[in-house]
N, C-alpha and C positions, 0 to 999 in steps of 0.2 A: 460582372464576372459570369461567363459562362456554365452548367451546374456542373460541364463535363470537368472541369479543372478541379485540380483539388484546394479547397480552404484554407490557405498558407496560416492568416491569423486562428483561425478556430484550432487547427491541429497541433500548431506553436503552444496556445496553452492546453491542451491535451494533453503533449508532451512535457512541460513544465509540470504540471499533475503528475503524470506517472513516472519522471524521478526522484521525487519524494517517495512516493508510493512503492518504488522500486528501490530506493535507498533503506527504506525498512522492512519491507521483507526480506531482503538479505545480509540486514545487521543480525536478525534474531537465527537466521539459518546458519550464519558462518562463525556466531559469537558465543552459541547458547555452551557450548564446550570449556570455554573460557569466563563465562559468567557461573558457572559452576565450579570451577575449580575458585574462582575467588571466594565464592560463598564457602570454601571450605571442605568442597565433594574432590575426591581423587581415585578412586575408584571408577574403571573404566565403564563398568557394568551399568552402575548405578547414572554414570555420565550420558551411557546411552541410550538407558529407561526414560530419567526425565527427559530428554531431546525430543525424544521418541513421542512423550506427552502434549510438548509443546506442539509440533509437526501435525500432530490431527486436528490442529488446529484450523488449518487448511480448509483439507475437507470439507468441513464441517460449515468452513465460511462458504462455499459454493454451496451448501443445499439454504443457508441463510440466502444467500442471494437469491438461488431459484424459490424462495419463501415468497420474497419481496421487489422482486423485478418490475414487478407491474409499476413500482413507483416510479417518479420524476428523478434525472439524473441527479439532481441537488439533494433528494433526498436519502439515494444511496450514498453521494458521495459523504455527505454529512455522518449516515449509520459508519461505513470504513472508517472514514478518520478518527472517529469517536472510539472506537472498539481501539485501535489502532494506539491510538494515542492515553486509553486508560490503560493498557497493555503494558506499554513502555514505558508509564509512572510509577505503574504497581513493578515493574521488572527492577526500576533503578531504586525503588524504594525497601524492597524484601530482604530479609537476611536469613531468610528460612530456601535450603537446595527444593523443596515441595510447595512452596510461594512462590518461588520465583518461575516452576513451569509453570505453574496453573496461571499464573500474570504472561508467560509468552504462550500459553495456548488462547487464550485473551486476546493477545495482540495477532496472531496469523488469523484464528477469527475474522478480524479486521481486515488482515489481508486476504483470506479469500473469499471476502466483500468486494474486498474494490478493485482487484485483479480481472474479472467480470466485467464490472462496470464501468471502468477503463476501455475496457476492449468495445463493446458494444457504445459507447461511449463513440468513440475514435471512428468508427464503422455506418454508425447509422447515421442516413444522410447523405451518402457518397453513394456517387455511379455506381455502376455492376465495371463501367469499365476503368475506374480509379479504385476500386475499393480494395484492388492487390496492393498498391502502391502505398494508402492509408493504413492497412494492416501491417504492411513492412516496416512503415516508417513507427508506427508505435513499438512493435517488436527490439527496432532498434534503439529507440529511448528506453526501454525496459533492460538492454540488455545493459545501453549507458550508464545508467542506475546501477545495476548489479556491479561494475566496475568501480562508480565513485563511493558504494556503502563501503567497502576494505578504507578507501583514500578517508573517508569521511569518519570514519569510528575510531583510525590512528590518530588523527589528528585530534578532534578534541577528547582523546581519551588523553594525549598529552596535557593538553590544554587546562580541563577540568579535574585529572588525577585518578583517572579510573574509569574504568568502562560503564561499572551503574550510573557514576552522574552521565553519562551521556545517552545513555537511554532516559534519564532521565531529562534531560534537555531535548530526545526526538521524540519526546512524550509532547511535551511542552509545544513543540511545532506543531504536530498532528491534531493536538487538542487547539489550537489556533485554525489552522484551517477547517477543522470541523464546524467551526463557529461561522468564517466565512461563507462553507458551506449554507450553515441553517439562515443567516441571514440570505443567501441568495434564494432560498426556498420562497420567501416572504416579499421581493422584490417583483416587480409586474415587468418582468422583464421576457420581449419575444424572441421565440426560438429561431438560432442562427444557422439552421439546416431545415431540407426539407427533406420528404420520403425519395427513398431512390426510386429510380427509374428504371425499370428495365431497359437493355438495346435489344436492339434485335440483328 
């Protein structure tokens, strides 16, 4: 393969990565409203203080990231899923409205770990003259994701009978891949990209 092309199998699972990643970040964004009122909050104010708590969660995950960048992509991705997925244990597990933000500020945490690391992930490696094409194509798994978390949190909130268990079932995912994560950390496995290239 030429380096000018882009990495069909590497960005395949890049992109299998970031709709998970992208299916929970925007279970906790579009759900936190609704996992509130079950817990028993119906007061608008109070709905959109805790949101509000959870949401800086974010942030907060990007200066973690710019903490810890220097590390191996296995090693962040292993920190996100972990945050991510103790996040969405402690969410489905809480029956307290002030437990349950502090477990989704927990969990964006997590996602603004790997929101990053996704990206720079997806990117490094790649041409100057693919690396539009690379960037888009993750964009649009990201955006994929944001579409299938609504499909994906009806469903088995059917299934399982409420919206907590299924956070806590995408706790359970996350905390799985976090594992495969740390086990790839430990694996003598070489890298399937090299530094780009400038063109000139």
């Amino acid at each position: 393969m030429r380096f000018h092309e882009l990495p069909v199998a590497r960005m395949l699972g890049i992109c299998l990565i970031t709709v998970l990643a992208s299916v929970g970040f925007y279970a906790t964004i579009t759900q936190n409203a609704n996992a509130l009122v079950a817990l028993g909050v119906h007061d608008p104010g109070t709905i959109g203080n805790l949101s509000a708590l959870a949401s800086i969660g974010v942030p907060l995950g990007t200066l973690v990231f710019w903490c810890i960048a220097r590390h191996c992509i296995t090693w962040l991705l292993f920190i996100g899923f972990a945050l991510i997925g103790a996040g969405f244990v402690c969410m489905g597990a809480t029956s307290s409205p002030t437990g349950y933000a502090f477990a989704a500020n927990l969990q964006q945490i997590g996602c603004g770990v790997m929101l990053p690391t996704l990206l720079v992930w997806a990117t490094s490696g790649l041409a100057f003259s693919i690396r539009g094409r690379g960037t888009g194509l993750w964009q649009a798994t990201f955006s994929i994701g944001q579409f299938l978390s609504g499909i994906t949190l009806t469903f088995f909130s059917k299934q399982l009978g409420g919206l907590m268990p299924t956070f806590s079932v995408l706790g359970m995912v996350c905390c799985a891949a976090a594992i495969v994560a740390l086990v790839a950390v430990f694996l003598p496995l070489r890298s399937t990209y090299r530094p780009a290239a400038r063109t000139r």
